[in-house]
DOLUMKOL-979150 format. One record per atom (N, C-alpha, C): residue number from 1; y, x negated, z negated; atom name; residue in one letter. Coordinates in Angstrom, 2 decimals. Layout:
N
(dolo NUM; (Y; X; Z); "CA"; "A"),
...
//
This chain:
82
(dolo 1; (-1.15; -91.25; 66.43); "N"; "X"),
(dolo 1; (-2.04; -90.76; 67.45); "CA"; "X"),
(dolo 1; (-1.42; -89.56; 68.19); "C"; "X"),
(dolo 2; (-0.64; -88.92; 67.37); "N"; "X"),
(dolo 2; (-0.34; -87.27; 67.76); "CA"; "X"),
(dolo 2; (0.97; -88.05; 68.60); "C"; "X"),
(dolo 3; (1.79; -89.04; 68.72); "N"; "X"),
(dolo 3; (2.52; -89.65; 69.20); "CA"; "X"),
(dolo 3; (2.30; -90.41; 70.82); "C"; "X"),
(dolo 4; (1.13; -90.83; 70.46); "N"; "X"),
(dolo 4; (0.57; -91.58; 71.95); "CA"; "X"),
(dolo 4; (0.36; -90.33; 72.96); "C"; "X"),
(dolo 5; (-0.14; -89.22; 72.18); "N"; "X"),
(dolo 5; (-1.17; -88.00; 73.18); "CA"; "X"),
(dolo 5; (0.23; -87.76; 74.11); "C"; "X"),
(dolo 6; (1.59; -87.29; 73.25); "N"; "X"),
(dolo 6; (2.29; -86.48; 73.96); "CA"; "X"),
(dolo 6; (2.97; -87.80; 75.15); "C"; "X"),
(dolo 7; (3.17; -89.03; 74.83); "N"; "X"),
(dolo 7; (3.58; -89.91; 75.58); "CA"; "X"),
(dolo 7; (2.31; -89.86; 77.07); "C"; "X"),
(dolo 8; (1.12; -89.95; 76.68); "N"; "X"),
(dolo 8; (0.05; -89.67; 77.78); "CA"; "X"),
(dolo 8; (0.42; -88.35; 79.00); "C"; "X"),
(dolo 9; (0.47; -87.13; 78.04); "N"; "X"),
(dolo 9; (1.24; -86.19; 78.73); "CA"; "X"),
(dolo 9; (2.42; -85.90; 79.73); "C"; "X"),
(dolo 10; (3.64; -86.84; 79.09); "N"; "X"),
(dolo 10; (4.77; -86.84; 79.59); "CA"; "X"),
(dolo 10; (4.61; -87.71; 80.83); "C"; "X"),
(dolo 11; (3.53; -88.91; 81.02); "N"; "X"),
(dolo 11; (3.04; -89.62; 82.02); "CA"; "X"),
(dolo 11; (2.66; -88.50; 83.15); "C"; "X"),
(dolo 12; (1.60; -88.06; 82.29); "N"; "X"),
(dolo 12; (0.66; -87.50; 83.57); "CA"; "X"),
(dolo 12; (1.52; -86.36; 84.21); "C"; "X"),
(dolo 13; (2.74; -85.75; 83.34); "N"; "X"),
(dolo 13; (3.59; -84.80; 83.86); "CA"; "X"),
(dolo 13; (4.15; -85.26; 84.65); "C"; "X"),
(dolo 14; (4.85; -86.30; 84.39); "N"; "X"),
(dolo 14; (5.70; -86.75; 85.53); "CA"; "X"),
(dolo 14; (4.87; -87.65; 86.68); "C"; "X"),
(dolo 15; (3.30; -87.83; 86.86); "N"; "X"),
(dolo 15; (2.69; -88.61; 87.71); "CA"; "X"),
(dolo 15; (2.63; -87.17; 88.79); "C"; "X"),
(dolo 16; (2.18; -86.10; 88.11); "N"; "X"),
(dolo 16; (1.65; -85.12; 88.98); "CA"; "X"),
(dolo 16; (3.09; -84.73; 89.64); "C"; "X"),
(dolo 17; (4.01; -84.35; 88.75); "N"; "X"),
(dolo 17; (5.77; -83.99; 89.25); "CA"; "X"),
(dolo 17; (6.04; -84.43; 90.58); "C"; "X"),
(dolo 18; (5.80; -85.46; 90.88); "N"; "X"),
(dolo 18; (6.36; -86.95; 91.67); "CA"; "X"),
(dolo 18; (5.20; -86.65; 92.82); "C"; "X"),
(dolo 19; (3.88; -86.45; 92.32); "N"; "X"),
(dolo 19; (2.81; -86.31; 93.57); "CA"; "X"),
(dolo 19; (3.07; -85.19; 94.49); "C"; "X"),
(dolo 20; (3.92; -83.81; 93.28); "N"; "X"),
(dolo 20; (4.17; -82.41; 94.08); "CA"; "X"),
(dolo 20; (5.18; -83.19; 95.21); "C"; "X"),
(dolo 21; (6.30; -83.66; 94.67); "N"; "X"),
(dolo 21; (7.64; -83.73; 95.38); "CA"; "X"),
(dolo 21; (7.01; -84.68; 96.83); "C"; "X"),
(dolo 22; (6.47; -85.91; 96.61); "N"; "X"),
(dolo 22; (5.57; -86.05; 97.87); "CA"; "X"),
(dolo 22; (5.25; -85.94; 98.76); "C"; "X"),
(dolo 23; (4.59; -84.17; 98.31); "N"; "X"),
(dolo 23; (3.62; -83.72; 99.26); "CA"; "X"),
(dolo 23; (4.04; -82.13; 99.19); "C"; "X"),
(dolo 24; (5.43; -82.20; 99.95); "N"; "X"),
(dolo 24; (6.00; -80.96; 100.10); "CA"; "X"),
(dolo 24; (6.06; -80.38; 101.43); "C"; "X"),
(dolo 25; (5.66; -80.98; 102.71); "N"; "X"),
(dolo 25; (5.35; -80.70; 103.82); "CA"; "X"),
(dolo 25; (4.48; -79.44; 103.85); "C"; "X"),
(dolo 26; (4.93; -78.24; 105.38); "N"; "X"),
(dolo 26; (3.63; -77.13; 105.29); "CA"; "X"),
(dolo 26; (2.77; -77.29; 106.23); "C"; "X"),
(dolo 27; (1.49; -76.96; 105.28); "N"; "X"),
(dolo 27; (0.24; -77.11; 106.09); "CA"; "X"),
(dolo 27; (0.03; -75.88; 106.59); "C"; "X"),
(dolo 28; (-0.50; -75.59; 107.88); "N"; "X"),
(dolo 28; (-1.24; -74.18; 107.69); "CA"; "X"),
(dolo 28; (-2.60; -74.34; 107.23); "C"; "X"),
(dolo 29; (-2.82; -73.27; 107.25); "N"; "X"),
(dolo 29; (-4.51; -72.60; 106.64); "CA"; "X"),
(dolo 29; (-4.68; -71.48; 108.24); "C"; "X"),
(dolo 30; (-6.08; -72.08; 108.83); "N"; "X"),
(dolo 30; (-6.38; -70.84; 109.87); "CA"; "X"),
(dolo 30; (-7.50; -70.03; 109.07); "C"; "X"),
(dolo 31; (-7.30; -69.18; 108.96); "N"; "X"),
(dolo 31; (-8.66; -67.63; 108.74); "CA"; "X"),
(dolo 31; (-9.21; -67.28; 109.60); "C"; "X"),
(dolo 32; (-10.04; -66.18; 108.96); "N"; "X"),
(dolo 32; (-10.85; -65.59; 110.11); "CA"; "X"),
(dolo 32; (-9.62; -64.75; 110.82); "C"; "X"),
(dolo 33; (-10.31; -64.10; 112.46); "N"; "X"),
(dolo 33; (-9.85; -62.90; 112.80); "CA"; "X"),
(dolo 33; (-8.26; -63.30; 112.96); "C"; "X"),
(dolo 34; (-7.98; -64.77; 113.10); "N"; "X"),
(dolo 34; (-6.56; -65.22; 113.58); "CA"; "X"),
(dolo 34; (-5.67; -65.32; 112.60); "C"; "X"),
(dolo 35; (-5.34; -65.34; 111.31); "N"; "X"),
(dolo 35; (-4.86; -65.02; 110.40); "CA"; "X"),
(dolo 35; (-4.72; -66.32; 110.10); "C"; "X"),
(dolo 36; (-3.09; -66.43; 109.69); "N"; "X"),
(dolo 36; (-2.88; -67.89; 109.06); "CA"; "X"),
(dolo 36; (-1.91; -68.10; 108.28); "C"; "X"),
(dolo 37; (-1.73; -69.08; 107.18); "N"; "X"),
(dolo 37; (-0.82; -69.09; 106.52); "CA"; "X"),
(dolo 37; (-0.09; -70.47; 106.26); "C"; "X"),
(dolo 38; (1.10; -70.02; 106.25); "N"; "X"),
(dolo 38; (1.70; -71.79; 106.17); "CA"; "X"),
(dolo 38; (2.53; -71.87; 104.39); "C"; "X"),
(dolo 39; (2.29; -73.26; 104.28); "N"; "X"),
(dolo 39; (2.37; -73.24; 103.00); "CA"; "X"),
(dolo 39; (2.56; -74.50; 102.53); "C"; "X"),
(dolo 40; (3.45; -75.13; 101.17); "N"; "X"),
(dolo 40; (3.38; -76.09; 100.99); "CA"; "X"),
(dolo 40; (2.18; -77.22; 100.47); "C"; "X"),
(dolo 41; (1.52; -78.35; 101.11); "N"; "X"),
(dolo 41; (0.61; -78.93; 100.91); "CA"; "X"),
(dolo 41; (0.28; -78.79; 99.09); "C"; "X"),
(dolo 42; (1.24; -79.15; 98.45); "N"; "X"),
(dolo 42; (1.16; -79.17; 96.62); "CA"; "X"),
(dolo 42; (0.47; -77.83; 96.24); "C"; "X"),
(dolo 43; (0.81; -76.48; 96.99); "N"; "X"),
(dolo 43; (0.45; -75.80; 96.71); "CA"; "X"),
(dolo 43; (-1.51; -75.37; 97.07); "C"; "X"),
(dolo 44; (-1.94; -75.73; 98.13); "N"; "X"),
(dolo 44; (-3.10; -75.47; 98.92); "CA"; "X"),
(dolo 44; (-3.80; -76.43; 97.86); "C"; "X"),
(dolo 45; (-3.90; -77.86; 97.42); "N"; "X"),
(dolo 45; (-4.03; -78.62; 96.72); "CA"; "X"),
(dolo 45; (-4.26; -77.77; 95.07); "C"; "X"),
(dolo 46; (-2.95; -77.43; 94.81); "N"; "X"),
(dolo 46; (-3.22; -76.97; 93.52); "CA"; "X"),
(dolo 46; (-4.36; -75.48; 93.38); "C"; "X"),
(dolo 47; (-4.66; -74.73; 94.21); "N"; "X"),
(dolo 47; (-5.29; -73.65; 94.15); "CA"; "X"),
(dolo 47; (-6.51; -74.06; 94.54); "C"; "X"),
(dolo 48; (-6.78; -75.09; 95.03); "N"; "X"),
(dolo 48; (-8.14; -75.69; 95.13); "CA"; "X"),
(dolo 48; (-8.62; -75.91; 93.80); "C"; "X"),
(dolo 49; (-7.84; -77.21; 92.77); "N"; "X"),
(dolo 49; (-8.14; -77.00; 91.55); "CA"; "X"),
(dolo 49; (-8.62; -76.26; 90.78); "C"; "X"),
(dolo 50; (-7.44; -74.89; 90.57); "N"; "X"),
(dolo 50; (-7.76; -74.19; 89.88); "CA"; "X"),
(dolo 50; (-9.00; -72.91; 90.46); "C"; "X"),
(dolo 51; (-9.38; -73.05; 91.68); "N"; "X"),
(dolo 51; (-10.49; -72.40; 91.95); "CA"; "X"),
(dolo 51; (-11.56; -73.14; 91.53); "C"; "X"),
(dolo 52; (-11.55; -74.14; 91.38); "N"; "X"),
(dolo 52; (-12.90; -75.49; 90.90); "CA"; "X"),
(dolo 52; (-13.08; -75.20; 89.38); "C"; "X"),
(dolo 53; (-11.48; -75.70; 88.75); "N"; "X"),
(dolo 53; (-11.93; -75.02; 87.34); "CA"; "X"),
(dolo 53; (-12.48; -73.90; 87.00); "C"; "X"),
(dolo 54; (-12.14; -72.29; 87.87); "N"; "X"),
(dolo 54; (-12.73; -71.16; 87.41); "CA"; "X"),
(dolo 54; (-14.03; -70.99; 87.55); "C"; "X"),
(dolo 55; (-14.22; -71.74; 88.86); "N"; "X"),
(dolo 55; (-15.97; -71.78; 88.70); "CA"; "X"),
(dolo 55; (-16.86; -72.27; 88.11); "C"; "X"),
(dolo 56; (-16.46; -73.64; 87.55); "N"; "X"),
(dolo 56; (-17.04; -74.37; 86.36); "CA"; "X"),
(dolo 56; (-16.92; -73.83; 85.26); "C"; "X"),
(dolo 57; (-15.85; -72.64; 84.79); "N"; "X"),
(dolo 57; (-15.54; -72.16; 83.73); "CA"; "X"),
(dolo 57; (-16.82; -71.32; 83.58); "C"; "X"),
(dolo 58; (-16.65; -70.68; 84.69); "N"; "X"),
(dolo 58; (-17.46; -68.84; 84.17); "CA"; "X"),
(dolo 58; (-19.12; -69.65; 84.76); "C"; "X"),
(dolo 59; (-19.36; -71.09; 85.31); "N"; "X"),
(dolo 59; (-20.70; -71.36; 84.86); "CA"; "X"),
(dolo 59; (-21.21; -71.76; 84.18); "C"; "X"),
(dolo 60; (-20.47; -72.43; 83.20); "N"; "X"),
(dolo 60; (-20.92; -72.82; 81.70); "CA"; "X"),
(dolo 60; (-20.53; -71.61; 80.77); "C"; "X"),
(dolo 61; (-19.65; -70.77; 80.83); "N"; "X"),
(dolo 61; (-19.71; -69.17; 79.98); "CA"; "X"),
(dolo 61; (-20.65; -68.64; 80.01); "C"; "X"),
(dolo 62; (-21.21; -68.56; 81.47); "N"; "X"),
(dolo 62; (-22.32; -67.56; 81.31); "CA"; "X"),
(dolo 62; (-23.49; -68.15; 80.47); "C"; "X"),
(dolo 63; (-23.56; -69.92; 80.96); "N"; "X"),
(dolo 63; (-24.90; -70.64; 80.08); "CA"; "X"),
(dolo 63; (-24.19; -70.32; 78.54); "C"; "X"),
(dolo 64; (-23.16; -70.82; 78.13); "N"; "X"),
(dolo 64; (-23.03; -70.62; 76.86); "CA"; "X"),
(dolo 64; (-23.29; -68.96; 76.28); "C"; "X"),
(dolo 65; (-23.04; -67.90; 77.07); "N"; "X"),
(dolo 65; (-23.22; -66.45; 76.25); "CA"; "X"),
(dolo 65; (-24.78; -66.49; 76.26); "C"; "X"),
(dolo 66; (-25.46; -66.99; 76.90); "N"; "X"),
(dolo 66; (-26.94; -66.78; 77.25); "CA"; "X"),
(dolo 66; (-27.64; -67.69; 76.07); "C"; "X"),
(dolo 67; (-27.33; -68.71; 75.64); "N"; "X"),
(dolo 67; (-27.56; -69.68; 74.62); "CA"; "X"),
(dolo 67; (-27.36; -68.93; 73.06); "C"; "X"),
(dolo 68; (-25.98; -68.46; 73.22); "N"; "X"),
(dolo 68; (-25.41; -67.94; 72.06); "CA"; "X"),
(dolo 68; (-26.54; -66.15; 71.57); "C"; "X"),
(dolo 69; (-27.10; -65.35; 72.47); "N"; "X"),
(dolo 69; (-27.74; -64.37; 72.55); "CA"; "X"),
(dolo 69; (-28.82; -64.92; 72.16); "C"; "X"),
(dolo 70; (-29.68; -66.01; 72.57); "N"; "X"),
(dolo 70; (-31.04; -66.50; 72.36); "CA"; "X"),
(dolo 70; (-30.87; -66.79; 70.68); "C"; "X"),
(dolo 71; (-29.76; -67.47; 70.36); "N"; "X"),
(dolo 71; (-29.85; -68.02; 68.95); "CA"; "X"),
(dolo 71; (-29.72; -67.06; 67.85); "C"; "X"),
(dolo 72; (-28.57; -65.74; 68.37); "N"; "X"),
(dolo 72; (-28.68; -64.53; 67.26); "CA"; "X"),
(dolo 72; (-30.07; -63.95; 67.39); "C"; "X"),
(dolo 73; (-30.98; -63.90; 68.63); "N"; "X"),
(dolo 73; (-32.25; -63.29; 68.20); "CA"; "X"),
(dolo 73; (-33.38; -64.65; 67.74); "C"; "X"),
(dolo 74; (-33.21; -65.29; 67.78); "N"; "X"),
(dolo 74; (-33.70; -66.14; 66.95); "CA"; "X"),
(dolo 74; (-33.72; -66.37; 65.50); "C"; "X"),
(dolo 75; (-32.22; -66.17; 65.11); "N"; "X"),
(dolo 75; (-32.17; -66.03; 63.81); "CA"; "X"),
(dolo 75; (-32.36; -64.51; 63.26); "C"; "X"),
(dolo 76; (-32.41; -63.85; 63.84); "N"; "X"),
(dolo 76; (-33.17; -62.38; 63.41); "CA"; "X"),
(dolo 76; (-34.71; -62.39; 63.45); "C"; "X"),
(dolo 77; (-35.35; -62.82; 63.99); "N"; "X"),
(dolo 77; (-36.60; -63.31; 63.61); "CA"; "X"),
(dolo 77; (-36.81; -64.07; 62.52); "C"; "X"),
(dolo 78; (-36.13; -65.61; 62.26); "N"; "X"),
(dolo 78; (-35.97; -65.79; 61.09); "CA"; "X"),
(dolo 78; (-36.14; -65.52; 59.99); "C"; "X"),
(dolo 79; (-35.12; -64.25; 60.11); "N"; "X"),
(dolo 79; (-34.56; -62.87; 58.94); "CA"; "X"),
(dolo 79; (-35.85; -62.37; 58.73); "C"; "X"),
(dolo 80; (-36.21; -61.93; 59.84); "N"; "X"),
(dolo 80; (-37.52; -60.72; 59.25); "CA"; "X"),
(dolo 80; (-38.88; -61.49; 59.15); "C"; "X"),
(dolo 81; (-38.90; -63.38; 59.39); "N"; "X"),
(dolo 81; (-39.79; -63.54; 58.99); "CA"; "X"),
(dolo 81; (-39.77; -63.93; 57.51); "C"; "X"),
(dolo 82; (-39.04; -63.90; 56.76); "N"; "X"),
(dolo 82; (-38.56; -64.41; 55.19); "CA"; "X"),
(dolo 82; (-38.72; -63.52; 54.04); "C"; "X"),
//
């Protein structure tokens, strides 16, 4: 099993590798106030991602710290009802 995972890996490494090389053309980005930046497509692409993941991250963190707080005072009630 621990054999297949890293073969899965070495796929998806080299699927994504091959998608960068691709898509190496620069795009710009226009901003506000005239401001623009040119840049390789792989890259604009990849920071989209990882802005998607951070936001999904820190919105299930916050549900999970909020879950995790309810259950220590829960079980302190527990405590002092015993």
């Amino acid at each position: 099993m621990r054999t297949l995972m890293w073969i899965f890996r070495l796929v998806l490494f080299f699927l994504l590798f091959g998608f960068a090389l691709k898509n190496d053309q620069l795009v710009e980005l226009n901003f506000f106030f005239g401001r623009q930046w040119q840049m390789p497509l792989v890259f604009v692409i990849l920071a989209a991602f990882v802005a998607g993941a951070a936001i999904g991250v820190s919105s299930t963190l916050a549900s999970l710290l909020r879950k995790r707080r309810e259950i220590s005072r829960l079980r302190r009630e527990a405590a002092k009802a015993s």
